[in-house]
C-alpha positions as CSV (number, residue, x, y, z in Angstrom):
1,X,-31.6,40.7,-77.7
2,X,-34.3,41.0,-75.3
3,X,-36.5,39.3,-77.6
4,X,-34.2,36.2,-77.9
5,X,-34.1,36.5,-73.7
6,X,-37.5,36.5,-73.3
7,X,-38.3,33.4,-75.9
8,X,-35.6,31.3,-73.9
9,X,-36.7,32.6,-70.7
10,X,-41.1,31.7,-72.2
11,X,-39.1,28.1,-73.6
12,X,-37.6,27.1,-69.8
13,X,-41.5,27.9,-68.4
14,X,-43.1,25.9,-70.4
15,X,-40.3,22.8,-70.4
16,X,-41.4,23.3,-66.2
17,X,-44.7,23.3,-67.0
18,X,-44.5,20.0,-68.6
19,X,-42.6,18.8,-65.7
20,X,-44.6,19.5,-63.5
21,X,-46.5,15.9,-64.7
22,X,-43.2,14.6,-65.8
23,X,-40.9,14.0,-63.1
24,X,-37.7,13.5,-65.6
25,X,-37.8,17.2,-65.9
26,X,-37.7,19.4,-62.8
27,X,-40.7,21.3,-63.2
28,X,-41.0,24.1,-61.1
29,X,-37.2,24.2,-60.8
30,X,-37.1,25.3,-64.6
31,X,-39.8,27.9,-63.9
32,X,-37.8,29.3,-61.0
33,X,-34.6,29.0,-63.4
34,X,-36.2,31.4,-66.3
35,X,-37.3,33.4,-63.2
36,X,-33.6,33.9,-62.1
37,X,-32.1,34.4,-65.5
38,X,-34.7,37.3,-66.2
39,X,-33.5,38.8,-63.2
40,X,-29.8,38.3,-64.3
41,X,-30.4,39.8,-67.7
42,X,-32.2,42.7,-66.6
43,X,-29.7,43.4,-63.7
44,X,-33.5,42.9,-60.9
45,X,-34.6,45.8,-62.1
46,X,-38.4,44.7,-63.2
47,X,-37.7,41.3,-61.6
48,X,-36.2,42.2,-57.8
49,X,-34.1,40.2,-55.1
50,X,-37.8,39.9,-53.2
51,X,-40.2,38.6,-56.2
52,X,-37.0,36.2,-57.1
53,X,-37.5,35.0,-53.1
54,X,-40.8,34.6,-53.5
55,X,-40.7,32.7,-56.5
56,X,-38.0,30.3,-54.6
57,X,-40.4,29.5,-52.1
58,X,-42.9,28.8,-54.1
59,X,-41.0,26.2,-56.3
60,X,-39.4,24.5,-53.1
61,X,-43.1,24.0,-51.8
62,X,-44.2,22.7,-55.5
63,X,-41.5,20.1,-54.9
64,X,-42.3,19.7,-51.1
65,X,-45.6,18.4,-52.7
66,X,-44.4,15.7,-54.7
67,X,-43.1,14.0,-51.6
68,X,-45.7,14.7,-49.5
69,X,-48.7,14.5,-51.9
70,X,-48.9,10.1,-51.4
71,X,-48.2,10.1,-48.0
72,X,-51.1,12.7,-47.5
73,X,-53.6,10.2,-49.6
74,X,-52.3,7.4,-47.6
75,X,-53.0,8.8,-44.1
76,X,-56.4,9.5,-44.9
77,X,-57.7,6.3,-45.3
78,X,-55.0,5.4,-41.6
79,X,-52.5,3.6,-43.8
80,X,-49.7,1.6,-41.7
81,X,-46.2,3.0,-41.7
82,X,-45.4,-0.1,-44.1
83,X,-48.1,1.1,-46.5
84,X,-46.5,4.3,-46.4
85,X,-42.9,3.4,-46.7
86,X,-43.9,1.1,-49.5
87,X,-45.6,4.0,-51.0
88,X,-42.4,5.9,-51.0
89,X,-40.5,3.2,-52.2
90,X,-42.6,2.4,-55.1
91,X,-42.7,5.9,-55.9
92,X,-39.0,5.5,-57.2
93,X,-38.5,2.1,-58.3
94,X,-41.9,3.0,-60.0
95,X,-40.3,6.5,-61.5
96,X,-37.3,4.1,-62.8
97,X,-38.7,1.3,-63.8
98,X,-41.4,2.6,-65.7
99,X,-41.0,6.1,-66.5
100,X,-44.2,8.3,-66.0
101,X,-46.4,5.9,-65.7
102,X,-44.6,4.6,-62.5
103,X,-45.8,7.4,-60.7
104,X,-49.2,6.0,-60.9
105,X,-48.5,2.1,-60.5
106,X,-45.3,2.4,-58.2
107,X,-47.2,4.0,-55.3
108,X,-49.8,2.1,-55.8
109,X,-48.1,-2.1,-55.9
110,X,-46.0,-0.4,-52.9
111,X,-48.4,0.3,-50.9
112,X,-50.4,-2.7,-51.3
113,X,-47.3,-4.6,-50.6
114,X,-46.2,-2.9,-47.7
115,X,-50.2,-2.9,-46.4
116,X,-50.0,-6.8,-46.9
117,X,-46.6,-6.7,-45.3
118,X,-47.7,-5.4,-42.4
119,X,-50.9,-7.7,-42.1
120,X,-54.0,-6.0,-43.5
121,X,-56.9,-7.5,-45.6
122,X,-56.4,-6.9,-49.6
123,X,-59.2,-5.0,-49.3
124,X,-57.6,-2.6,-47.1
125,X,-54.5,-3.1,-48.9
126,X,-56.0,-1.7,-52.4
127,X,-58.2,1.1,-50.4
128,X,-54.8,2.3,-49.4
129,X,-53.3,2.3,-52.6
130,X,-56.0,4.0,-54.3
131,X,-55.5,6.9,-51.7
132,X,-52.4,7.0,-52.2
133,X,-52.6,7.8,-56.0
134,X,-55.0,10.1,-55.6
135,X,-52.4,11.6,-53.4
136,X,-50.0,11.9,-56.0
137,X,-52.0,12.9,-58.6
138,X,-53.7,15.5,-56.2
139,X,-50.2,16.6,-55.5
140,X,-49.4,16.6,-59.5
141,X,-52.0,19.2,-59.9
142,X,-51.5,21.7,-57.2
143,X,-47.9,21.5,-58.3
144,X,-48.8,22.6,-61.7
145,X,-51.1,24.7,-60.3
146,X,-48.1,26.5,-58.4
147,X,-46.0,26.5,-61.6
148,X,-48.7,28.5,-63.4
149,X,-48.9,30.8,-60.8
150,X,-45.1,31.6,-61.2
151,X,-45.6,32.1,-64.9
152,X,-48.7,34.3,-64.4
153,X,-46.4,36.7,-61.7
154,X,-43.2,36.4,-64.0
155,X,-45.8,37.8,-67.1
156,X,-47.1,40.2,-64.8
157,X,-44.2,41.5,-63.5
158,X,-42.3,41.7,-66.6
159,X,-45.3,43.3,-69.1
C-alpha cells in the first residue's frame, strides 16, 4: 500500500512540476497537494502539522510570483500604470486565447498597448514589453525553482 501511496503521491509532484511552466495545471498547488495527502496517509507522523505549514507557504509564495513576476519586469524599466494593467490584462486574455504561449505574447501586446495608450514612444512601448516577459519568465523559474525545493524537503523528510 505504501508503495501505491508513494507513486501517486511522486505522480501529483511531478504533474506540479510541469505546472509550474503550464499555467492550466496548478503547479505548486499539486506539490503542496501530494504533500498533504502524505501527511494524511501516514497520520503526520514523518510529515508533521509544521513541515505541512511550511510547505503551504512556500506554494502560496510560488503562486504570489506568477502575479507579481510581470509587474516586477515592468517597473524596472518605469512602466506607466497602463503598461502595467495592460500587462495584467494580457496575461489572461493571453492564457485563454492562446494557451501557454499566451503567457509570453499576452503580456507582452498588453503592455505595448496599454504603453501606447497611455502616450509613450513604440520604442518605449516594446522596451516595456520585453521587461515584462522577462518578468514572467523570471517569475516562471523561481516558481519552479520553489516547486523543486518542496519535492527535495518532501524526499528528504520522507526517506
Amino acid at each position: 500500500m505504501q508503495v501505491l501511496v508513494l507513486a501517486g503521491v511522486i505522480l501529483l509532484m511531478l504533474l506540479g512540476l510541469v505546472g509550474t511552466f503550464l499555467p492550466v495545471l496548478p503547479g505548486t498547488g499539486l506539490i503542496f497537494l501530494g504533500i498533504f495527502l502524505y501527511g494524511l496517509y501516514d497520520h503526520f507522523q514523518v510529515i508533521g502539522p509544521d513541515f505541512v505549514a511550511a510547505m503551504f507557504g512556500l506554494a502560496l509564495l510560488a503562486m504570489a510570483t506568477d502575479y507579481l513576476a510581470g509587474a516586477v519586469g515592468a517597473r524596472r524599466v518605469k512602466a506607466s500604470r497602463a503598461g502595467i494593467v495592460g500587462a495584467a490584462l494580457g496575461s489572461i486574455v493571453g492564457l485563454f486565447a492562446l494557451g501557454p504561449l499566451g503567457l509570453i505574447v499576452g503580456p507582452f501586446v498588453g503592455a505595448i498597448t496599454g504603453e501606447v495608450a497611455s502616450g509613450r514612444t513604440a520604442n518605449q512601448a516594446v522596451r516595456v514589453g520585453v521587461a515584462t516577459v522577462v518578468g514572467v519568465m523570471g517569475g516562471m523559474v523561481l516558481k519552479a525553482a520553489i516547486g523543486l525545493t518542496m519535492i527535495v524537503l518532501f524526499v528528504f523528510r520522507v526517506t
